[in-house]
C-alpha positions as CSV (number, residue, x, y, z in Angstrom):
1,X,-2.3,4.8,-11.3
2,X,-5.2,7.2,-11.9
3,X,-5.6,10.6,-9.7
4,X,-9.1,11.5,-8.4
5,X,-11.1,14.2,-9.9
6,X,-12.6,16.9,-7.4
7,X,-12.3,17.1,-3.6
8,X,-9.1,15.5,-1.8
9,X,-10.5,14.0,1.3
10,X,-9.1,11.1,3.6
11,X,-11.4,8.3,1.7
12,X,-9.8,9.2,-2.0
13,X,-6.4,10.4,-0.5
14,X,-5.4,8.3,2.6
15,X,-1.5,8.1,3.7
16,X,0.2,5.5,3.4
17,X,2.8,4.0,6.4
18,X,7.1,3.5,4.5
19,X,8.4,5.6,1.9
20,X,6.9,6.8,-0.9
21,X,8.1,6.0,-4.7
22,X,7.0,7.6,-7.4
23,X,5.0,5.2,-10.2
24,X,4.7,8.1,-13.2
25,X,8.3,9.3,-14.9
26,X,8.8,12.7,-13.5
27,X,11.4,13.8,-16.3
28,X,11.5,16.7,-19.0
29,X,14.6,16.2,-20.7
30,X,14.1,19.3,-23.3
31,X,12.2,21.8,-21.0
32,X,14.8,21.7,-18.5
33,X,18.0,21.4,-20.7
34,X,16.3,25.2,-22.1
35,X,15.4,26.7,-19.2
36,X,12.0,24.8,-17.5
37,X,9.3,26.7,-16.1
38,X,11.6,29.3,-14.6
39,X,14.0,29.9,-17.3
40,X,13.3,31.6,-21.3
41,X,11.7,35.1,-21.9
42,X,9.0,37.0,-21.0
43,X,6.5,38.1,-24.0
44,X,4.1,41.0,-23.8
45,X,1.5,39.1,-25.5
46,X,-0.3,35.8,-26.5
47,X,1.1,35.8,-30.0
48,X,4.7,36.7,-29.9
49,X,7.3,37.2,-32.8
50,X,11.0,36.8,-33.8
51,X,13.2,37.5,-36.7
52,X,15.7,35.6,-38.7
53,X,17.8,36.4,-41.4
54,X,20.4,34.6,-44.0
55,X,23.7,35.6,-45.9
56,X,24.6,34.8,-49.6
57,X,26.9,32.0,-50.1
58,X,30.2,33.0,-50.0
59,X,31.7,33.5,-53.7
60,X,35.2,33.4,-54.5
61,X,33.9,35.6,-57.4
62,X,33.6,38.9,-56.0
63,X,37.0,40.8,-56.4
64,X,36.7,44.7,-57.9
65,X,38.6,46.4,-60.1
66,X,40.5,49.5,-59.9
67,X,38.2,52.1,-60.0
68,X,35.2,51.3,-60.6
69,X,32.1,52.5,-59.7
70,X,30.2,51.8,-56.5
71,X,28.5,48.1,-57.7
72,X,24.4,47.5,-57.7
73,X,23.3,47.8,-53.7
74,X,22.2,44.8,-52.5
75,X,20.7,44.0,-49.3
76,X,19.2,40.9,-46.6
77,X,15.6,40.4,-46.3
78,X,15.1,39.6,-42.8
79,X,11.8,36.8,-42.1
80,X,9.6,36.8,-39.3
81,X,8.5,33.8,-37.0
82,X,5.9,33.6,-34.8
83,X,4.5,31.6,-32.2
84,X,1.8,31.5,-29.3
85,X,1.5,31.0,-25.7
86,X,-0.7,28.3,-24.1
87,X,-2.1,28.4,-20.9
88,X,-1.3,25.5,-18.5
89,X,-4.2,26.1,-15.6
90,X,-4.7,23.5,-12.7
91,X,-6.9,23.0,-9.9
92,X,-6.1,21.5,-6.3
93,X,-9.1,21.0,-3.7
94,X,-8.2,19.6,-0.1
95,X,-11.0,19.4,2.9
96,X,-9.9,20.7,5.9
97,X,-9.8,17.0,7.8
98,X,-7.5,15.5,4.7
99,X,-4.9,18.4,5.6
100,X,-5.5,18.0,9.3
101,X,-4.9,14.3,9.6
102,X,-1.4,13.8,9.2
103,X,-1.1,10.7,10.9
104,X,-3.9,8.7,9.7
105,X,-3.4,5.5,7.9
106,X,-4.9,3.2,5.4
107,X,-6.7,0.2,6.1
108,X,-8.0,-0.7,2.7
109,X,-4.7,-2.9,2.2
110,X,-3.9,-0.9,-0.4
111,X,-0.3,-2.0,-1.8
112,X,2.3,0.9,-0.6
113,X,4.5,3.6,-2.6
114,X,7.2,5.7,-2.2
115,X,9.6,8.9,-3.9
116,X,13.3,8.1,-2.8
117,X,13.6,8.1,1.0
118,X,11.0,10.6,1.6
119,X,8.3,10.4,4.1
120,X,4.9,11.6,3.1
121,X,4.8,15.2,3.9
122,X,2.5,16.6,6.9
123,X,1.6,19.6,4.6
124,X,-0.6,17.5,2.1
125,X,-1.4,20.8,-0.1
126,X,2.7,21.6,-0.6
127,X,3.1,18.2,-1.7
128,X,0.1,17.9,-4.1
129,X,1.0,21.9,-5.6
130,X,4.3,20.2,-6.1
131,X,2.7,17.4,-8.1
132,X,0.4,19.4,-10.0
133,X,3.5,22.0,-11.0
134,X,5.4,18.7,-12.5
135,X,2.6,17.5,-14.2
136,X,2.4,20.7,-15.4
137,X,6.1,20.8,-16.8
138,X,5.5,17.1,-18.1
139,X,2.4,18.3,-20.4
140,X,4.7,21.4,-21.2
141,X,8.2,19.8,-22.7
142,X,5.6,17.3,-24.8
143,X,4.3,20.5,-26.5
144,X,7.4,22.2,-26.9
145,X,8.0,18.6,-29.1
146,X,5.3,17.6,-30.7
147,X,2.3,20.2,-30.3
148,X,0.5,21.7,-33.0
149,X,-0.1,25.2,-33.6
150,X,-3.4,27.1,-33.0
151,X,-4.0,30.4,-33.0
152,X,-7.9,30.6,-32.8
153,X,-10.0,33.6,-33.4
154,X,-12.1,33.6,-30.9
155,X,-11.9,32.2,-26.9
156,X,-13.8,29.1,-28.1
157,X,-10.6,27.2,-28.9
158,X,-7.3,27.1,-26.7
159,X,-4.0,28.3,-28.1
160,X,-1.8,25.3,-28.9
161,X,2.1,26.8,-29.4
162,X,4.4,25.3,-32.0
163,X,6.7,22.3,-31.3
164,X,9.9,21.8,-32.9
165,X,8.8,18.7,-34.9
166,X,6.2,21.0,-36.7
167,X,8.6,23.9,-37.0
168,X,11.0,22.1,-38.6
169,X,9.9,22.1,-42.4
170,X,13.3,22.3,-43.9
171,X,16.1,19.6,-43.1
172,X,13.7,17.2,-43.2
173,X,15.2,13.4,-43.7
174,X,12.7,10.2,-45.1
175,X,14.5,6.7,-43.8
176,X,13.3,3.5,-44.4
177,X,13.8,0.7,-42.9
178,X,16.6,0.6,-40.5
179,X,18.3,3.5,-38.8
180,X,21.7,4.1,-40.3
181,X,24.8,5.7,-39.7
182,X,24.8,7.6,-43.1
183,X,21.1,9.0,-42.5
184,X,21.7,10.7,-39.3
185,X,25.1,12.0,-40.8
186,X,23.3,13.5,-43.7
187,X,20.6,14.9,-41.5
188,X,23.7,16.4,-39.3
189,X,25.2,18.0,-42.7
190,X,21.7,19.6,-44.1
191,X,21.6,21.1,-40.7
192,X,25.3,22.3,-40.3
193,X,25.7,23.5,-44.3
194,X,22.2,25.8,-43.0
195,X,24.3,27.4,-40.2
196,X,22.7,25.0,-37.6
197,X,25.0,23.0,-34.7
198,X,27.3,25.7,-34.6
199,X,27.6,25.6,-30.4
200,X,29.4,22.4,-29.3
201,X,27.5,22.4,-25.9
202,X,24.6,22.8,-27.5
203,X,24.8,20.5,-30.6
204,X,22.3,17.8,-29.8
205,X,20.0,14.7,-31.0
206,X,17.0,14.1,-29.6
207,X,15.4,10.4,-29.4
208,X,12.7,8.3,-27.8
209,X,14.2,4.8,-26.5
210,X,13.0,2.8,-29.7
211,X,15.8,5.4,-31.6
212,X,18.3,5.3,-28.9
213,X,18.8,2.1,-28.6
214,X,19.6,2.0,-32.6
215,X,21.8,5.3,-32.0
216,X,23.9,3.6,-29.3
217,X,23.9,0.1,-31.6
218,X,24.9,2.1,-34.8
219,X,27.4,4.6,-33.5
220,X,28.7,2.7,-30.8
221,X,28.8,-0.9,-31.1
222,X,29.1,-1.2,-35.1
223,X,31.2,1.7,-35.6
224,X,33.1,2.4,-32.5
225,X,32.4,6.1,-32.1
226,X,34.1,7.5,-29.1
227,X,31.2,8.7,-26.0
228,X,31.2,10.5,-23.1
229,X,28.6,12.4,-20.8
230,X,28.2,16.1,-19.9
231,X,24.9,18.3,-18.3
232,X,23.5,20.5,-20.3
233,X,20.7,23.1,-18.7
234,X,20.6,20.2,-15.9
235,X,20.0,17.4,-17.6
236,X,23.3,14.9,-18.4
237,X,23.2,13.7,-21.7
238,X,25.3,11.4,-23.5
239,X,27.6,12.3,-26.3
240,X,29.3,11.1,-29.3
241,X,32.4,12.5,-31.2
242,X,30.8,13.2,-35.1
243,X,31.8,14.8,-38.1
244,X,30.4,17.8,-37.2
245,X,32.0,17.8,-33.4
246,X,30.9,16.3,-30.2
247,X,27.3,15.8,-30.2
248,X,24.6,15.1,-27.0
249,X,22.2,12.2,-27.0
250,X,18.8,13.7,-25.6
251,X,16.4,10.7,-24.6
252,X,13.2,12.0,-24.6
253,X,9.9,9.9,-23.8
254,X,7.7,12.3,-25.6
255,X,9.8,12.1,-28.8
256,X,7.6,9.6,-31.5
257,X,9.3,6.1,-31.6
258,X,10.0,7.1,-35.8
259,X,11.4,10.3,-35.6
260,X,14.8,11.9,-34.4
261,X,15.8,15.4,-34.5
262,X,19.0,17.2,-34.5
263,X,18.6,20.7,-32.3
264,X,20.1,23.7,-32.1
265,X,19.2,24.1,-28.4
266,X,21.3,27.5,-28.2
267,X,18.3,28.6,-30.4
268,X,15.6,26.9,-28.1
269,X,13.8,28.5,-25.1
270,X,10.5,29.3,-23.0
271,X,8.6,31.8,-23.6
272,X,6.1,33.6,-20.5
273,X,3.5,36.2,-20.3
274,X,4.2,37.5,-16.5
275,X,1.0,38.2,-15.0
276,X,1.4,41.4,-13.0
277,X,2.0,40.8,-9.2
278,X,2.2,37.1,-9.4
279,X,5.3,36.3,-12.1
280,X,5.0,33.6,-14.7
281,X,3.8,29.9,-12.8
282,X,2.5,30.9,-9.8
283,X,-0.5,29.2,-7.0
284,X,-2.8,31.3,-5.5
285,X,-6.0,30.7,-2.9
286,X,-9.4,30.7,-5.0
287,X,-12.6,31.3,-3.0
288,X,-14.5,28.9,-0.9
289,X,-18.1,28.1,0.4
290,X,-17.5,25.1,2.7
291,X,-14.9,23.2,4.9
292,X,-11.8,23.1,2.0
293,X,-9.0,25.3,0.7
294,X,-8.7,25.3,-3.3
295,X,-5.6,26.3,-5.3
296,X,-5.3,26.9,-9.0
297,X,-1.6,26.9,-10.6
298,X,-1.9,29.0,-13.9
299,X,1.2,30.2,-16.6
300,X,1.1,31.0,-20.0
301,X,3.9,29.5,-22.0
302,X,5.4,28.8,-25.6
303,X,8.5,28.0,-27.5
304,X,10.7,30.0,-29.3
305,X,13.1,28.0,-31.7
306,X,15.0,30.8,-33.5
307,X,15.3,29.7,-37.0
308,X,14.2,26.3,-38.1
309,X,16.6,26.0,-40.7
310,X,19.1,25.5,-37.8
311,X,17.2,22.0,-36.9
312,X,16.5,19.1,-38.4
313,X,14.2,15.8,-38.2
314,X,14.3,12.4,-39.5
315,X,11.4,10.3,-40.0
316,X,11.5,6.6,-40.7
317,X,8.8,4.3,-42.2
């Protein structure tokens, strides 16, 4: 169902008499499970910056003898990631008689929709801010996925932040054919063997349904692996008991039908540039020449991932 573009009025927004259901999924499996629109960090500017380092491998070589000298200093090279914020900025225009008319009803015999057991709400500008702020969070956890980074150099060109399928350069798994147990096990190791997966509430596999459905079918069904459910930031996930420790099942519609990733979640989260006096998302009046009210909702947002050596993607072809 397509919105309207421009003025809300009572010709392109009529009520509807019953409940109202909602026809678009509403659901944002990652943002939420690492903070949503209210959780993460706030950043003091568009491009922000983290660091990362890595040990030596551990060698059973290293013993000293009996007075020797001090041995040749060594030290860790720390490495720098970065990222930008994006701005998320929406517009929501109602004319005085659409808020006014509350009990108005439809005669086009349009078919009627509901959400749950709620009643459409008298205060038509909450309800549609409401809307416009979950759009917003839907358009949000799709980038934190798959978005593709863009710093421009000039306003001509909207930031784009970094989602953790780019990020991700260095587990990186090629399957083809079917999915099997074997791949996503190997996947699961590269990750773990890079200091990734550590946290068992946190440890988690992220799928679209096409991937789940061959998760559930090869973990499952074929070989028996025990499940359970938990919540994690929110959302309940489903989990499997693995090599590597009890592991969530993220179904994510925004996740390509080819591609599964194991996360790090722990190391996931939003980042905000808080706008002073008004906080991170936010809705505020804009001006007006004639018989309406006009709202914009505005954030700037990004990703931080920590170190992408702690996730991992598969791809299959």
């Amino acid at each position: 169902m397509a919105g309207i573009t421009g003025q809300g009025t009572t010709y392109n927004l009529p009520n509807y008499v019953g409940e109202l259901f909602a026809v678009s999924p509403e659901d944002t499996p990652f943002l939420s499970a690492i903070g949503g629109l209210t959780g993460g960090v706030s950043a003091g500017a568009t491009l922000y910056e983290w660091q990362t380092y890595d040990l030596r491998d551990a060698d059973e070589n290293r013993q000293r003898k009996e007075g020797q000298e001090a041995p040749t200093a060594e030290e860790r090279v720390r490495s720098t990631n970065r990222n930008v914020l994006e701005i998320h900025q929406e517009a929501i225009e109602l004319s005085y008689t659409r808020q006014a008319v509350t009990r108005q009803r439809s005669t086009g015999g349009e078919k009627m929709v509901t959400i749950g057991d709620v009643i459409l709400p008298e205060d038509e500008m909450l309800w549609q801010i409401d809307q416009g702020l979950k759009q917003i969070a839907r358009d949000v956890n799709k980038s934190f996925l798959v978005g593709a980074f863009q710093d421009p150099t000039d306003n001509t060109t909207a930031r784009k932040t970094r989602g953790l399928l780019e990020a991700i350069t260095t587990n990186v798994v090629a399957g083809t054919g079917a999915l099997t147990e074997d791949l996503v096990l190997d996947l699961m190791q590269k990750v773990w063997e890079k200091g990734g997966i550590q946290q068992g509430e946190t440890r988690t596999i992220i799928v679209g349904g096409k991937l789940k459905r061959a998760l559930s079918k090869v973990f499952i069904k074929d070989n028996s692996y025990r499940e359970s459910s938990r919540t994690v930031g929110g959302v309940n996930v489903q989990t499997i008991e693995t090599d590597f420790g009890a592991c969530n099942i993220m179904l994510d519609r925004n996740m390509p039908a080819d591609t599964l990733v194991v996360a790090s979640l722990d190391e996931c989260a939003p980042v905000f540039l808080e706008i002073p006096g008004k906080g991170h998302f936010f809705a505020e009046p804009l001006a007006k020449t004639g018989a309406y009210d006009r709202v914009q909702l505005y954030g700037e947002i990004g990703l931080s991932y920590g170190s992408e050596m702690h996730h991992g993607k598969l791809k299959l072809s």
